[in-house]
RODRENKE-312629 format. One record per residue (C-alpha): x, y, z. Coordinates in steps of 0.02 Angstrom, whole numbers, plus 50000, padded with zeros to 5 digits. Example, Ala and Ser with C-alpha at 12.3 -4.5 7.8 and 13.67 -1.06 7.14 Angstrom:
rec c1 50615 | c2 49775 | c3 50390
rec c1 50684 | c2 49947 | c3 50357
END
This chain:
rec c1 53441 | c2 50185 | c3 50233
rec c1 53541 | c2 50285 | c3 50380
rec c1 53533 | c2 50228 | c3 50554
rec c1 53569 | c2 50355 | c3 50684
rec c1 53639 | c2 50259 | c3 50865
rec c1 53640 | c2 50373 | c3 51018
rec c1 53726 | c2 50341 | c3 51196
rec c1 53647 | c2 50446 | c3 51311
rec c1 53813 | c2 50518 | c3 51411
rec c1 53713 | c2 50617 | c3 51563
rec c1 53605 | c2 50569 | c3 51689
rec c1 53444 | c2 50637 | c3 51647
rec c1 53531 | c2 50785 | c3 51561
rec c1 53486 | c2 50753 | c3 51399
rec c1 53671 | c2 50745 | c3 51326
rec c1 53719 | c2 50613 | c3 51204
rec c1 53835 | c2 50578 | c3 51068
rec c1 53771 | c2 50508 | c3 50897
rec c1 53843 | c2 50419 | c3 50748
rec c1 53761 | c2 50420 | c3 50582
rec c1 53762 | c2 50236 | c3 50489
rec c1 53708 | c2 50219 | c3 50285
rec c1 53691 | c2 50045 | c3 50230
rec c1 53548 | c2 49916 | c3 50201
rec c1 53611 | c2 49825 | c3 50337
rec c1 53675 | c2 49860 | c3 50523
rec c1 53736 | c2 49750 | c3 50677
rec c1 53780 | c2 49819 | c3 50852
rec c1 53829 | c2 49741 | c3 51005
rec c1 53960 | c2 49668 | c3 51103
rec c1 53988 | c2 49541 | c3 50971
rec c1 54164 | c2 49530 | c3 50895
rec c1 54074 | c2 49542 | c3 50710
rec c1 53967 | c2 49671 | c3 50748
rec c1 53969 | c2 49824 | c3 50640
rec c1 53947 | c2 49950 | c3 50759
rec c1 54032 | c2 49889 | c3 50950
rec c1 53927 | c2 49938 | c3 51090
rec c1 54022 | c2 49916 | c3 51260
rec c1 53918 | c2 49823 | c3 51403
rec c1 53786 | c2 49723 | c3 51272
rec c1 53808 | c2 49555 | c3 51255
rec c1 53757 | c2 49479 | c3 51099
rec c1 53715 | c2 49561 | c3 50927
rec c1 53557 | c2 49657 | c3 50863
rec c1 53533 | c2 49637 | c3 50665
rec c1 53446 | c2 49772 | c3 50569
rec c1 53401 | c2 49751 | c3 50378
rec c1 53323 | c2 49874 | c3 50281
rec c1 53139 | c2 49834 | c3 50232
rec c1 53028 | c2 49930 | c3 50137
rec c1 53013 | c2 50106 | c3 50229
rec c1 53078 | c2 50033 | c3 50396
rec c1 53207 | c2 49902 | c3 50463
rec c1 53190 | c2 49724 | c3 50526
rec c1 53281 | c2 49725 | c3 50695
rec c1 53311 | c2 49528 | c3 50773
rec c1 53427 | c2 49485 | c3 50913
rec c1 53538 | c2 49350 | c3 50993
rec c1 53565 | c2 49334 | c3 51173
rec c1 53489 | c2 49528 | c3 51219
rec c1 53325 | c2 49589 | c3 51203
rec c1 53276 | c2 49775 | c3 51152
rec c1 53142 | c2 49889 | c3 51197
rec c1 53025 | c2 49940 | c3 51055
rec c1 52855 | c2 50043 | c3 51079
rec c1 52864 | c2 50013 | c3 51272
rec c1 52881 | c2 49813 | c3 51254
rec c1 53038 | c2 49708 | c3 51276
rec c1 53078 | c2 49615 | c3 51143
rec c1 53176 | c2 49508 | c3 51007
rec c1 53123 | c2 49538 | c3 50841
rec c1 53023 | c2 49679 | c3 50780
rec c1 52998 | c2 49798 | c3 50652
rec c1 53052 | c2 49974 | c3 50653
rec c1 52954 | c2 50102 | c3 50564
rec c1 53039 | c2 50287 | c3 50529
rec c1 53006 | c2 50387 | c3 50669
rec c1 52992 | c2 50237 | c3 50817
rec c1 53157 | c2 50207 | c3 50913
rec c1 53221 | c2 50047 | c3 50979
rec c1 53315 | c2 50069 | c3 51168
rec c1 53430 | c2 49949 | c3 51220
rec c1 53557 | c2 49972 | c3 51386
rec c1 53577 | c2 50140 | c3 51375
rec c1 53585 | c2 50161 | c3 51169
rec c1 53440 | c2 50209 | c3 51067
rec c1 53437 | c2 50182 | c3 50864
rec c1 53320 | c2 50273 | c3 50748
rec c1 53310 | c2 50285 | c3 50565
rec c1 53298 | c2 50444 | c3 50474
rec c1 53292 | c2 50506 | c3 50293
rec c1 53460 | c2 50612 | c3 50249
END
């Protein structure tokens, strides 16, 4: 599975860097054993890989997922997942 994570950089401009993840598995936060360290978040968002799509669950932050806050979810190809400023997607290579 790859996981793409983007930090939008501009306000409103549109400009963001992005890092490309394979793996069956993912964490990102503020976490000290998170995978991927996202400044600012505290706590850790767990992504496993699940069929065609991810399950996504998370300690001590919630993340936005097809408008709705939340804390455990599904993520289908195609749908992203906001959280603080960071945005995740998956995507086939």
């Amino acid at each position: 599975m790859y996981f793409l994570v983007r930090k939008q950089t501009g306000r409103g401009s549109g400009e963001a860097l992005e890092t490309e993840y394979q793996g069956d598995s993912l964490t990102l936060g503020g976490a000290d054993n998170a995978m991927v360290q996202l400044p600012g978040i505290d706590g850790l968002v767990q992504l496993s890989a699940a069929g065609d799509g991810a399950k996504v669950s998370s300690q001590k932050v919630a993340f936005a997922l097809g408008g709705k806050s939340q804390r455990k979810a599904t993520l289908a190809m195609g749908q992203t997942l906001a959280i603080s400023g960071y945005e995740l997607s998956l995507f086939t290579p």
